[in-house]
C-alpha positions as CSV (number, residue, x, y, z in Angstrom):
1,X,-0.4,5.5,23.8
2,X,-3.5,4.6,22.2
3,X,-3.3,-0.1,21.3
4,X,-5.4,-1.8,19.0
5,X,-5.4,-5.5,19.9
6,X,-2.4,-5.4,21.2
7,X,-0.3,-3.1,18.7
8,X,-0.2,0.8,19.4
9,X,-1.2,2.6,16.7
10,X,0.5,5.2,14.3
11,X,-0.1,9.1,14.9
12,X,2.6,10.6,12.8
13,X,2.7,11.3,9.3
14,X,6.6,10.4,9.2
15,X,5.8,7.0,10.9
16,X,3.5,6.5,7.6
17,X,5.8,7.4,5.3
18,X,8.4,5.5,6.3
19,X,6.0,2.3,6.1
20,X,4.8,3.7,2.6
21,X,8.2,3.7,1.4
22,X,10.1,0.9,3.0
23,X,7.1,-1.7,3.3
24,X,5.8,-4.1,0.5
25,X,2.1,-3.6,-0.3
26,X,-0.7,-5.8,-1.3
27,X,-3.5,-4.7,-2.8
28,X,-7.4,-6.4,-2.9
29,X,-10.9,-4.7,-4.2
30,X,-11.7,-2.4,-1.2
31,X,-8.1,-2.3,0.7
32,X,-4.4,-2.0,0.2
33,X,-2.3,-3.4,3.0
34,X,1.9,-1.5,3.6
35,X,3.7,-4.3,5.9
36,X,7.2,-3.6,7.2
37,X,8.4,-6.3,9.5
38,X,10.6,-5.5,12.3
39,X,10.8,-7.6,15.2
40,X,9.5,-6.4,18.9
41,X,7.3,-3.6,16.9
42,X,3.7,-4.3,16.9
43,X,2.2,-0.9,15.3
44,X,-1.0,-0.4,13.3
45,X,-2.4,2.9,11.3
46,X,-5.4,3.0,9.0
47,X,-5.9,5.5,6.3
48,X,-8.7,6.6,4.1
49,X,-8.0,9.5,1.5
50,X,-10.2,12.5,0.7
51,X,-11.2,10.9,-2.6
52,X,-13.1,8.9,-0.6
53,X,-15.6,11.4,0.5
54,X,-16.1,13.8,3.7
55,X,-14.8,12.7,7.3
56,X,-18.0,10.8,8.3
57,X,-17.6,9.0,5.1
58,X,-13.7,8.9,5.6
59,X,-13.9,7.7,9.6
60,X,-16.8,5.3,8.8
61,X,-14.3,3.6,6.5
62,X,-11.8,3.3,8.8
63,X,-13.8,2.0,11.4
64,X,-14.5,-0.9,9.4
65,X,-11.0,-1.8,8.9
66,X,-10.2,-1.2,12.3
67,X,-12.9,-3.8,13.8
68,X,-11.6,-6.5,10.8
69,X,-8.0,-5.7,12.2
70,X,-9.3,-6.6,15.6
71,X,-10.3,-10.0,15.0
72,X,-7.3,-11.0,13.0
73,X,-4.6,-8.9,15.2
74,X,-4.0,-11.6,18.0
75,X,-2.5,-14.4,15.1
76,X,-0.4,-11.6,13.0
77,X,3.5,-11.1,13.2
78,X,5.5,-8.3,14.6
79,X,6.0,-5.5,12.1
80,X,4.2,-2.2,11.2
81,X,0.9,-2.3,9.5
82,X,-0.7,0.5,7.3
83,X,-4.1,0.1,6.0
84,X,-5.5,2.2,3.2
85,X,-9.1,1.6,2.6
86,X,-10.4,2.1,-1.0
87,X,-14.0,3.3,-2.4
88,X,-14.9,-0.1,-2.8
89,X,-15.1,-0.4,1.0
90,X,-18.6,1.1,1.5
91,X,-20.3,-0.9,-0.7
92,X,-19.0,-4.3,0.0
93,X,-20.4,-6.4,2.4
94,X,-19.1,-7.5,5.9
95,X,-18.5,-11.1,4.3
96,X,-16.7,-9.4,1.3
97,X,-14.5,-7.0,3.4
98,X,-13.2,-9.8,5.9
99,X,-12.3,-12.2,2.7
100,X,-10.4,-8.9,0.8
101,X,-8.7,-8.4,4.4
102,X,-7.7,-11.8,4.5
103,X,-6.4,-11.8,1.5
104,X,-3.8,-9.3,1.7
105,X,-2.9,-10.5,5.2
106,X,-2.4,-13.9,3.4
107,X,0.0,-12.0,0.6
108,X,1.9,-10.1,2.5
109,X,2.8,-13.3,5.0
110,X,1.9,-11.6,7.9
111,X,0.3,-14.8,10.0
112,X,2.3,-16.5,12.6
């Protein structure tokens, strides 16, 4: 199984679901954060939709999201992360996109 800093990541589009359903979500300018915690699960997904353009558009996005979730991932709780990026992700800055992704880590309560 494929681990981002220490969490494996999600593959199926049930596993999403049930995060988009059960989780809460916090929302900033270029992301939107689904958190579910459960205890002994350390799982991660990123999502970008096709409104946000074609798949080198779509993958670049997520990309970014998964190097921020790298440098934040060793301080974060157990629990099931989803992260959606926004359009507002390509033109924001690296500064910009670690302050929104701090943000709704901050929100949602996820630090340790």
């Amino acid at each position: 199984m494929d681990s981002i800093g220490g969490f494996n990541t999600l593959k199926l589009h049930k596993e999403f679901q049930y995060v988009y359903n059960k989780g809460k979500n916090q929302h900033s300018q270029s992301v939107v954060l689904f958190f579910l915690p459960q205890p002994g699960v350390r799982k991660v997904g990123f999502t970008a939709t096709k409104k946000l353009g074609n798949a080198v558009k779509r993958n670049r996005a997520k990309r970014r999201l998964r190097a921020l979730f790298c440098e934040y991932s060793h301080s974060l709780k157990d629990g099931i992360y989803v992260f959606v990026a926004k359009a507002a992700i390509f033109d924001a800055p690296f500064e910009k996109l670690t302050n929104d992704f701090h943000k709704v880590l901050t929100r949602a309560k996820t630090f340790t």
